[in-house]
N, CA, C and O of each residue as an XYZ file, in Angstrom:
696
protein
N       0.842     -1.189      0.000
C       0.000      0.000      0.000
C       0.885      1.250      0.000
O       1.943      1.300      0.627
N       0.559      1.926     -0.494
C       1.352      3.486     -0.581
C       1.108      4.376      0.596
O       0.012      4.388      1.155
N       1.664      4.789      0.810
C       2.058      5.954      1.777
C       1.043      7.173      1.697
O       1.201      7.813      0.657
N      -0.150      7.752      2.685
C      -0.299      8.110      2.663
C       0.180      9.826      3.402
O      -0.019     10.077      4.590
N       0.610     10.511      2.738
C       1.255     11.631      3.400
C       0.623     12.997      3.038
O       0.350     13.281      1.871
N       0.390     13.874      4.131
C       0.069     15.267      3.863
C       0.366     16.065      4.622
O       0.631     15.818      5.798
N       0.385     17.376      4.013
C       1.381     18.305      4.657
C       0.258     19.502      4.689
O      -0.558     19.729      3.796
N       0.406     20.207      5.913
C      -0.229     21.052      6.189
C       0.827     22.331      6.755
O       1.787     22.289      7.524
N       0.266     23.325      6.101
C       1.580     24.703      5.897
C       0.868     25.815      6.967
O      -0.219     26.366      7.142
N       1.824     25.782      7.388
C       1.740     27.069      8.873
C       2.653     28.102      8.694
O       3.723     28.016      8.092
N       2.193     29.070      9.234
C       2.647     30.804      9.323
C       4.014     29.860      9.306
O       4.607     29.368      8.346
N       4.339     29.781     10.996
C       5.858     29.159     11.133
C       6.249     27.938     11.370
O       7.377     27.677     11.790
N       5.259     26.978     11.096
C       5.719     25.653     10.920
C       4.862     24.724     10.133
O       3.664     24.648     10.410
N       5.356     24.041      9.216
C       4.534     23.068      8.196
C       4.686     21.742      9.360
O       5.537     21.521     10.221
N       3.027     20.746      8.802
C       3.181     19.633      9.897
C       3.038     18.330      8.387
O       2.371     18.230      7.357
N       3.977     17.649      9.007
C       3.828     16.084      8.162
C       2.853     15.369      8.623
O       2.477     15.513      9.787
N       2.337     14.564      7.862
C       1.702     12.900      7.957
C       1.662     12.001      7.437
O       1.413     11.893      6.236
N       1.891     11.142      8.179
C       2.334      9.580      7.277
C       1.182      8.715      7.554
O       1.396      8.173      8.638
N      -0.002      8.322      7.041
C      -0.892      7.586      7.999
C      -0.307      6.024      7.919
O      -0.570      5.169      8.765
N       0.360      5.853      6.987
C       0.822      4.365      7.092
C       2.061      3.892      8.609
O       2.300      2.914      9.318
N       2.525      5.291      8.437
C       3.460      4.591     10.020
C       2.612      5.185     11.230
O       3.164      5.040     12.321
N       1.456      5.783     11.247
C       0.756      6.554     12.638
C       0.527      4.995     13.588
O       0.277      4.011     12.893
N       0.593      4.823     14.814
C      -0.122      3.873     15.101
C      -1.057      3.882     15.805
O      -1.573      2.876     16.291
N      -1.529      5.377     16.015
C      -2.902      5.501     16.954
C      -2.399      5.658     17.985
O      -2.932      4.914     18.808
N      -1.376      6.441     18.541
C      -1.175      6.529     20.486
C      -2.067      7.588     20.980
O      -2.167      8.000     22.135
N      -2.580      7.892     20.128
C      -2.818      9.520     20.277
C      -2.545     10.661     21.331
O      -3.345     11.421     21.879
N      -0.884     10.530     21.477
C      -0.502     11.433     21.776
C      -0.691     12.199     21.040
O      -1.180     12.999     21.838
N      -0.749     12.865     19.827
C      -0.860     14.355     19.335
C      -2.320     14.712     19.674
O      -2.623     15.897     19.534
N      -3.021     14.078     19.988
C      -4.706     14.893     20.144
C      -4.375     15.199     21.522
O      -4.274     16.415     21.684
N      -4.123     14.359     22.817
C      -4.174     14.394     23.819
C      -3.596     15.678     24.319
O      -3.822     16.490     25.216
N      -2.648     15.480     23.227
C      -1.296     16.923     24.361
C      -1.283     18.353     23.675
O      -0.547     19.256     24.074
N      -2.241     18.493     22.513
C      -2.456     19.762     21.911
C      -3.705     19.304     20.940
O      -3.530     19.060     19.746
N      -4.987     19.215     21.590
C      -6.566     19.252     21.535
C      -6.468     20.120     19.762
O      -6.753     19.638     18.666
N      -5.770     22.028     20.242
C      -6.226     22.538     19.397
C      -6.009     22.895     17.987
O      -6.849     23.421     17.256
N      -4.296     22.422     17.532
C      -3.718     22.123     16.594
C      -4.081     20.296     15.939
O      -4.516     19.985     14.830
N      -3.715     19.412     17.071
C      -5.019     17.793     16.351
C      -6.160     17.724     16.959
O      -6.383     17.355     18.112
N      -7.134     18.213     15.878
C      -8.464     18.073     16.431
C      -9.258     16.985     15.238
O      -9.615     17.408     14.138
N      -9.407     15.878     15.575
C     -10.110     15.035     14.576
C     -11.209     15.252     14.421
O     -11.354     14.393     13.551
N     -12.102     15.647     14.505
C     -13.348     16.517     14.100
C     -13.726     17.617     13.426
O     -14.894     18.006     13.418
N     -12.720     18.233     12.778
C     -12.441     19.101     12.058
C     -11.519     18.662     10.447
O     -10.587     17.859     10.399
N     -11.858     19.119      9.740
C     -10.817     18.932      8.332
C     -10.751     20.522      7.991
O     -11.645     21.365      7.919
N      -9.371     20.599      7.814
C      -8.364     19.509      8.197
C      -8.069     19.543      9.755
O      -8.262     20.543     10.447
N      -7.507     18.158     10.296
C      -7.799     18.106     11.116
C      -6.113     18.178     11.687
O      -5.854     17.553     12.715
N      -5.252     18.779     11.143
C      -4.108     19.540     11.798
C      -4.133     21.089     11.356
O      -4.295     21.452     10.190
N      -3.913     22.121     12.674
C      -3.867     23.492     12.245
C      -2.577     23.959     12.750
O      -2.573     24.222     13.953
N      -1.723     24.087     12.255
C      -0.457     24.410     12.096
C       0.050     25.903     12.841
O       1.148     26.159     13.337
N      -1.139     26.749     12.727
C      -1.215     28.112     13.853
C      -2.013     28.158     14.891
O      -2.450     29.213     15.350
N      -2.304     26.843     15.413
C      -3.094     26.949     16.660
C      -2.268     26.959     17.593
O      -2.752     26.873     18.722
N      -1.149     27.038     17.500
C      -0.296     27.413     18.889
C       1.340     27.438     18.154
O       1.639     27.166     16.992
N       2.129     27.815     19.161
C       3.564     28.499     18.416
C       3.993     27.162     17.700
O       3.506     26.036     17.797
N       5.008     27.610     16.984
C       6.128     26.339     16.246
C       7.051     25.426     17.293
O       7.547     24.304     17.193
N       7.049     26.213     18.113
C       7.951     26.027     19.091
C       7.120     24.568     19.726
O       7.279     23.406     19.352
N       6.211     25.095     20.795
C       5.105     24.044     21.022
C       4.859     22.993     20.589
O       4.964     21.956     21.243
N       4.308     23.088     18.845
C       4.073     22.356     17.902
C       5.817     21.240     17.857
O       6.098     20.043     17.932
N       6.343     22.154     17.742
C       7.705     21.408     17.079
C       8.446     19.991     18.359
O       9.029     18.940     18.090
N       8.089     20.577     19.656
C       7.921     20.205     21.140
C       7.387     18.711     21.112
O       7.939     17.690     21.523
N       6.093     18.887     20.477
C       4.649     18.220     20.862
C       5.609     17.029     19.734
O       6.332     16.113     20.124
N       5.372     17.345     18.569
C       5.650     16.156     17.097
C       6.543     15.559     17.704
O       6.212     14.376     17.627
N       7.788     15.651     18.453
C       9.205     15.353     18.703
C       8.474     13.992     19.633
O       8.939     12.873     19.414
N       7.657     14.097     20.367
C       6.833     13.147     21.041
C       6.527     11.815     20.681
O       6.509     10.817     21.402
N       6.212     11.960     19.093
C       5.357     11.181     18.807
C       6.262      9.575     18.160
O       6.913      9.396     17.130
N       5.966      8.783     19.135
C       6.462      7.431     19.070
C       6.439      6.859     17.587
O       7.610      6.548     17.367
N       5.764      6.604     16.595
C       5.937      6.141     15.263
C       6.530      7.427     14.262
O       7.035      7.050     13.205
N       6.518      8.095     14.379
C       7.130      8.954     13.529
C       6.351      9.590     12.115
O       6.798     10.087     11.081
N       5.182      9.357     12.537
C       4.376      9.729     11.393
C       3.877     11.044     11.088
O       3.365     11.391     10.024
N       4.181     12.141     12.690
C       4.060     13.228     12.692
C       5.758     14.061     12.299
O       6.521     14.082     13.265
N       6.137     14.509     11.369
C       7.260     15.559     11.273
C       6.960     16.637     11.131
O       5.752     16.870     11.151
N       7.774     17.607     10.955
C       7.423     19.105     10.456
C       8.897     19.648     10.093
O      10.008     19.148     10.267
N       8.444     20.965      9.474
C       9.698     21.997      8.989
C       9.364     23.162      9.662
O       8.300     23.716      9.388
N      10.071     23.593     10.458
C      10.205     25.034     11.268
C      10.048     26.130     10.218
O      10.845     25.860      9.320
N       9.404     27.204      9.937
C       9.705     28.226      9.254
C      10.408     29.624      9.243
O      10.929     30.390      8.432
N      10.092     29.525     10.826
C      10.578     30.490     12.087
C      12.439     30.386     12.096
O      13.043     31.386     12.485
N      12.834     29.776     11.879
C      13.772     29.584     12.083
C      14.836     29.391     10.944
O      15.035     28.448     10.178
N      15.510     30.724     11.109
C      16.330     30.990      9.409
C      17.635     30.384      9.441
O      18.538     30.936      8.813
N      17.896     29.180     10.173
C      18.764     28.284      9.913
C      18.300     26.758      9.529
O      18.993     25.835      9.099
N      16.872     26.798      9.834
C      15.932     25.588      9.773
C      16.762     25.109      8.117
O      17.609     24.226      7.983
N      16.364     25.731      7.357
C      16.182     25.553      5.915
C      17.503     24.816      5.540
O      17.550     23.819      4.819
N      18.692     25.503      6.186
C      20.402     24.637      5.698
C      20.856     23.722      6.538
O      21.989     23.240      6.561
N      19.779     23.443      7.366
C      20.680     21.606      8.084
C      19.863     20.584      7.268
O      19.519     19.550      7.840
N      19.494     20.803      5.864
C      19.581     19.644      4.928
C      20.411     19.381      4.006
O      20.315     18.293      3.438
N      21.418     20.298      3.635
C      22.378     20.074      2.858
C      22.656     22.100      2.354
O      22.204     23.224      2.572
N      23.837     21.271      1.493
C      23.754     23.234      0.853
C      23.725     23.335     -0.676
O      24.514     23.995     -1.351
N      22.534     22.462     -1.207
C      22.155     22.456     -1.980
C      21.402     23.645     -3.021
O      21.062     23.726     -4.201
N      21.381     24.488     -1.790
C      19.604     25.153     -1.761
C      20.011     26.652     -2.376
O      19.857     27.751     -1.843
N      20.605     26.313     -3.729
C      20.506     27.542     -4.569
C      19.568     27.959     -5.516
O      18.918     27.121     -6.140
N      19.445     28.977     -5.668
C      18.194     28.781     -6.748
C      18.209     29.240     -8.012
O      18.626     30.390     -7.873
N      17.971     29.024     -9.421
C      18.562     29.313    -10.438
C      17.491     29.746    -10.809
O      16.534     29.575    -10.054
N      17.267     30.524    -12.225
C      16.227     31.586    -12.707
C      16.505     30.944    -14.071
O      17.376     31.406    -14.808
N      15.679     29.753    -14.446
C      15.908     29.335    -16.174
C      14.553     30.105    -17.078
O      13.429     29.795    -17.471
N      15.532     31.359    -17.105
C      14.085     31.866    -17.892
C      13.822     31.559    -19.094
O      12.639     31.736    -19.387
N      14.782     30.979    -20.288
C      14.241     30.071    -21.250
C      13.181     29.033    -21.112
O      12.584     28.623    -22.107
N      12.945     28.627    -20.000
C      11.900     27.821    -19.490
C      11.434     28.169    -18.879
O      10.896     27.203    -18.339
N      11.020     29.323    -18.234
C      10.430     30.116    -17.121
C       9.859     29.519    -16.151
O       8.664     29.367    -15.902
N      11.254     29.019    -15.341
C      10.940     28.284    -14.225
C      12.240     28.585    -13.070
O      13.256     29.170    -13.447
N      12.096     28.173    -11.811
C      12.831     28.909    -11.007
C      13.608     27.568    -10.491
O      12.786     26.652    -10.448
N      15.052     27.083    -10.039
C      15.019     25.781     -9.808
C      16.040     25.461     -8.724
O      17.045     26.157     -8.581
N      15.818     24.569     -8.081
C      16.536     24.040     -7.626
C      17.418     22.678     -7.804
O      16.729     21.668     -7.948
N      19.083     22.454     -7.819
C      19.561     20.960     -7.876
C      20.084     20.160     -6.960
O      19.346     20.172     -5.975
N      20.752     19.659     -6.850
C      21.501     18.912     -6.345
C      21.930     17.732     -7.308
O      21.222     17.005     -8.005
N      23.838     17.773     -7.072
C      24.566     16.906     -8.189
C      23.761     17.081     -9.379
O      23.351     16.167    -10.095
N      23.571     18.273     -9.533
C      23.283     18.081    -11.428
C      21.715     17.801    -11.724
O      21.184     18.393    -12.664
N      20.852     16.755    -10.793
C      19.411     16.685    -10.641
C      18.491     17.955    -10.004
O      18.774     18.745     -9.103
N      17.584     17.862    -10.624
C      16.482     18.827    -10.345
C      15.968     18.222     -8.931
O      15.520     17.078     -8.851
N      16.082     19.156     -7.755
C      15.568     18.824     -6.798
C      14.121     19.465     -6.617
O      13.220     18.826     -6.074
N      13.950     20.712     -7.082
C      12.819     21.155     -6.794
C      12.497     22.442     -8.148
O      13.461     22.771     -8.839
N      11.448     22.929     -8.354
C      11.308     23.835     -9.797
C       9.575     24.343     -9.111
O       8.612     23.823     -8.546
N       9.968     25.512     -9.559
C       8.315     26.189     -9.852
C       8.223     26.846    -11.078
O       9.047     27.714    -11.367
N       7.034     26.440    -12.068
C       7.038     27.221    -12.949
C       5.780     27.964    -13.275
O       4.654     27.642    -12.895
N       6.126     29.101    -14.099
C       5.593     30.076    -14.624
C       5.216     30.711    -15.867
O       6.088     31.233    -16.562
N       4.217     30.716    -16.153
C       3.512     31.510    -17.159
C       3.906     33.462    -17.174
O       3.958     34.013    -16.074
N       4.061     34.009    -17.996
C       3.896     35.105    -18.917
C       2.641     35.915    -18.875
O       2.793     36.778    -19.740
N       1.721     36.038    -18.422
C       0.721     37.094    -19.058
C       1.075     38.328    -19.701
O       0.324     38.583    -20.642
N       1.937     39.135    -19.504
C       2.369     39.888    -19.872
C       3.525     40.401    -19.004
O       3.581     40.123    -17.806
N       4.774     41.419    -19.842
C       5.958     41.434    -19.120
C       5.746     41.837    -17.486
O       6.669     41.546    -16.725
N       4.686     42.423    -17.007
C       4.519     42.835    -16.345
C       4.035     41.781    -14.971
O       4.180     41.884    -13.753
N       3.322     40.621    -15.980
C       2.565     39.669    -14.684
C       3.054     38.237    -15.032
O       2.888     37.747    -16.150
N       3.724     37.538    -13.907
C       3.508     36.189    -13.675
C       2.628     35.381    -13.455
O       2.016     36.064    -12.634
N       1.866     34.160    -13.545
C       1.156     33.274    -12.762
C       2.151     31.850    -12.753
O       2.500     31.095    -13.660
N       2.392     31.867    -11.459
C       2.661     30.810    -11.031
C       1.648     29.345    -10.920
O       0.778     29.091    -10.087
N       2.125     28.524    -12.086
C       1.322     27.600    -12.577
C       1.650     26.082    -11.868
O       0.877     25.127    -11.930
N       3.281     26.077    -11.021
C       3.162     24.723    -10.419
C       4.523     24.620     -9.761
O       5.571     24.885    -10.350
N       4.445     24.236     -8.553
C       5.384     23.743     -8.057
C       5.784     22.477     -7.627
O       4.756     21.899     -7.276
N       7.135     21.465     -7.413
C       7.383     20.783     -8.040
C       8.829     19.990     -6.837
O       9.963     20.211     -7.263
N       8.763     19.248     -5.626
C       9.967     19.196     -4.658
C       9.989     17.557     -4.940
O       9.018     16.886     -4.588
N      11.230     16.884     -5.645
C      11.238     15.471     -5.250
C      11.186     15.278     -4.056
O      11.693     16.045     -3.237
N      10.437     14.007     -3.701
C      10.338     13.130     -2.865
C      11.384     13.424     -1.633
O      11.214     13.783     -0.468
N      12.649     13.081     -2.488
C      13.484     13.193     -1.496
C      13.967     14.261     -0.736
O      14.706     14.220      0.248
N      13.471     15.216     -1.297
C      13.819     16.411     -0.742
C      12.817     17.517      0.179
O      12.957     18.618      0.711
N      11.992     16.738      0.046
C      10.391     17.627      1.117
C      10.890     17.317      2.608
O      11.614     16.480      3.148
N      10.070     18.510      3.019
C      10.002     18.753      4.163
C      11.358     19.970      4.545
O      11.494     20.448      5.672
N      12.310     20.329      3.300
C      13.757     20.946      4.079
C      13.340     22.638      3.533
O      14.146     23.493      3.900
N      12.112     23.133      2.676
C      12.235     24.047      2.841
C      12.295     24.571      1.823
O      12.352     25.800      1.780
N      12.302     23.586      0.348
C      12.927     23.878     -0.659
C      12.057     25.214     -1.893
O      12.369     26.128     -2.657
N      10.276     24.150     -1.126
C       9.488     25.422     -2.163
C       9.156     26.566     -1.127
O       8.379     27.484     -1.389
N       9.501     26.492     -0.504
C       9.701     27.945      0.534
C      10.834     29.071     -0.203
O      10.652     30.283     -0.318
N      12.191     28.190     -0.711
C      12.779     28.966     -1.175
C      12.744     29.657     -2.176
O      13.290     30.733     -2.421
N      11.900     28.844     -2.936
C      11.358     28.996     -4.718
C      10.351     30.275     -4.281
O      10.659     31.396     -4.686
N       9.747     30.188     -3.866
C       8.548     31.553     -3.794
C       9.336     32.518     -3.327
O       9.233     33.613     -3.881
N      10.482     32.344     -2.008
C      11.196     33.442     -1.826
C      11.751     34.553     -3.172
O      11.586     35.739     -3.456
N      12.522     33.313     -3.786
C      13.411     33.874     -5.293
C      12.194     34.386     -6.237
O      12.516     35.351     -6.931
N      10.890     33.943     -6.398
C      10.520     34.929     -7.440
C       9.863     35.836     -6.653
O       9.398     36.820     -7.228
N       9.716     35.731     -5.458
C       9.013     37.433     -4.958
C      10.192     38.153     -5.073
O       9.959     39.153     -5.750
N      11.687     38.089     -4.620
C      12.357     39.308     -4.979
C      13.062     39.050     -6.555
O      14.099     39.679     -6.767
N      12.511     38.102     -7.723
C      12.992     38.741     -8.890
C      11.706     39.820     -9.421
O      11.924     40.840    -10.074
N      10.227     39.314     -8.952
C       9.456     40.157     -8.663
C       9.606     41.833     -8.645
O       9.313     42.654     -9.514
N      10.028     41.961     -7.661
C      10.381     43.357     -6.928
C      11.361     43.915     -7.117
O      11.520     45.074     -6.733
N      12.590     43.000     -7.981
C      13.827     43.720     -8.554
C      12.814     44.212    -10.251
O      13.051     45.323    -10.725
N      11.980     43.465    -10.829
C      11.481     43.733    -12.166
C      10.556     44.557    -12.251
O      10.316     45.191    -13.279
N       9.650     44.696    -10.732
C       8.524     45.278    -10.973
C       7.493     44.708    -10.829
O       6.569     45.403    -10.406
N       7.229     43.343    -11.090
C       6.493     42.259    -11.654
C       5.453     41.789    -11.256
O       5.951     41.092    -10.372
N       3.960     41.517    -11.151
C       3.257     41.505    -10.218
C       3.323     40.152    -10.628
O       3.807     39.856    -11.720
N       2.634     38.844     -9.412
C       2.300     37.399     -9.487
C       0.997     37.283     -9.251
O       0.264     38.152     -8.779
N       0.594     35.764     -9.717
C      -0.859     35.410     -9.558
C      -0.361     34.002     -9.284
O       0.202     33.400    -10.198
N      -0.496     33.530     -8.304
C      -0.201     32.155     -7.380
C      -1.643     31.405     -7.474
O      -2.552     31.258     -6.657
N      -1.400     30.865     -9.257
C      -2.672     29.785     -8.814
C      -2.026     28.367     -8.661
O      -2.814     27.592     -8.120
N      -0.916     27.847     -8.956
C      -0.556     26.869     -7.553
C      -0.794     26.696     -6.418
O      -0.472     27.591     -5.637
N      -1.293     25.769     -6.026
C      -1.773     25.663     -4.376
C      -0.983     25.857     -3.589
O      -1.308     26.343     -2.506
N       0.436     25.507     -3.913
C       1.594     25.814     -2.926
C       1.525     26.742     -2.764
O       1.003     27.150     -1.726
N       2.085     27.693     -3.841
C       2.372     29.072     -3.847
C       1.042     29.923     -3.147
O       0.970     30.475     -2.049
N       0.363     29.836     -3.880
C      -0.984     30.462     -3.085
C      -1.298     30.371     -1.650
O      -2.133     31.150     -1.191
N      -0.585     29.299     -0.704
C      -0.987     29.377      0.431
C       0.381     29.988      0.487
O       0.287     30.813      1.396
N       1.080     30.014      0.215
C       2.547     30.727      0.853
C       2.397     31.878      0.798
O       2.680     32.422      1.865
N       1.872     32.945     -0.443
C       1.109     34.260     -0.351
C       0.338     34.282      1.084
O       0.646     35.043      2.001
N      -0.777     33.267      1.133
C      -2.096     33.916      1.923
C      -0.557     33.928      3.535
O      -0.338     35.077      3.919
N       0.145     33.019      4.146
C       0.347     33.416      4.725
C       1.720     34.364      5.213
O       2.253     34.511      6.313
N       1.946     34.789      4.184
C       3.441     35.772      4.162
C       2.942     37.055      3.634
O       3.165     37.605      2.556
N       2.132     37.447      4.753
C       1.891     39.361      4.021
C       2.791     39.640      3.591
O       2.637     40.034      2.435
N       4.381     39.661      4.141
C       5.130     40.353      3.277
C       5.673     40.570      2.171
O       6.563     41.307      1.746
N       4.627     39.395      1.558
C       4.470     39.111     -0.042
C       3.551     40.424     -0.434
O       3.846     41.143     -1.388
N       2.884     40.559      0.055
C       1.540     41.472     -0.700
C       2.049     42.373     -1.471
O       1.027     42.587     -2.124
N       2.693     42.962     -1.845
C       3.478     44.208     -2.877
C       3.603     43.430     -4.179
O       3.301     43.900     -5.276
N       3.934     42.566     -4.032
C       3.823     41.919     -5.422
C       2.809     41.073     -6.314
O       2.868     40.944     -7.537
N       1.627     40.385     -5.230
C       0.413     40.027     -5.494
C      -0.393     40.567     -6.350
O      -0.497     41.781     -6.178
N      -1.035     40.126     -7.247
C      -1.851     41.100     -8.208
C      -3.517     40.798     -7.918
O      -4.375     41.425     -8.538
């Protein structure tokens, strides 16, 4: 059976799930009610209490099916490697990330005019989720953004929740 996994994105901390390794202790409902609330979908909220807390609470959890990525924390992102450059292939108008030569992660983009982007998809191998990578990708085109002028339209789901929660995107939002 495949792995069921989902990720739920917070101001300052994204939460993992694996339901294939969970084994039901339910420590995460017990010890923070208001971030796992199974009666609700979704039923992890990622800003119901600090990262810190959150990050506290997951560290808990005996099967390992709960992880997360700190966002809060601007060293979080480089204790996965130092991979995490980001290249601007605008012949392909896409933003990217490698490692050894492979594409680790890419968001790409549409043209409306010189003026507007829509961000049409983002894109993190397997192996590389959870370190931060399309965090970095939205970083790099909000400031090629704002070095060009450029307004975006984040109809990627990624991207779009990374707007709704980084006001300090809004200058470039269209």
């Amino acid at each position: 059976m495949m792995s069921q996994q989902k990720l739920y994105y917070g101001k300052d901390i994204d939460v993992m799930f694996d339901s294939e390794k969970c084994i039901h202790s339910g420590i995460c409902v017990k010890g923070l009610p208001a971030v796992f609330d199974l009666s609700k979908r979704p039923w992890v909220d990622p800003d119901a209490d600090s990262a810190e807390a959150i990050a506290r609470h997951i560290d808990k959890c005996p099967s390992g099916a709960l992880t997360y990525k700190r966002l809060d924390d601007e060293n979080s992102e480089e204790r996965g490697g130092s991979m995490h450059i980001v290249d601007h292939d605008t012949a392909h108008k896409r933003f990217l990330i490698r490692n050894n030569g492979a594409i680790a992660a890419e968001m790409t983009y549409v043209t409306s005019s010189p003026e507007l982007y829509i961000i049409d998809h983002t894109w993190v191998d397997n192996a590389y989720r959870g370190q931060g990578l399309g965090d970095k990708l939205v970083k790099a085109i909000v400031e090629y953004a704002r070095e060009k002028e450029i307004k975006i339209v984040p109809l990627c789901p990624f991207a779009k929740g990374r707007f709704e929660r980084h006001t300090e995107y809004a200058d470039v939002l269209k």
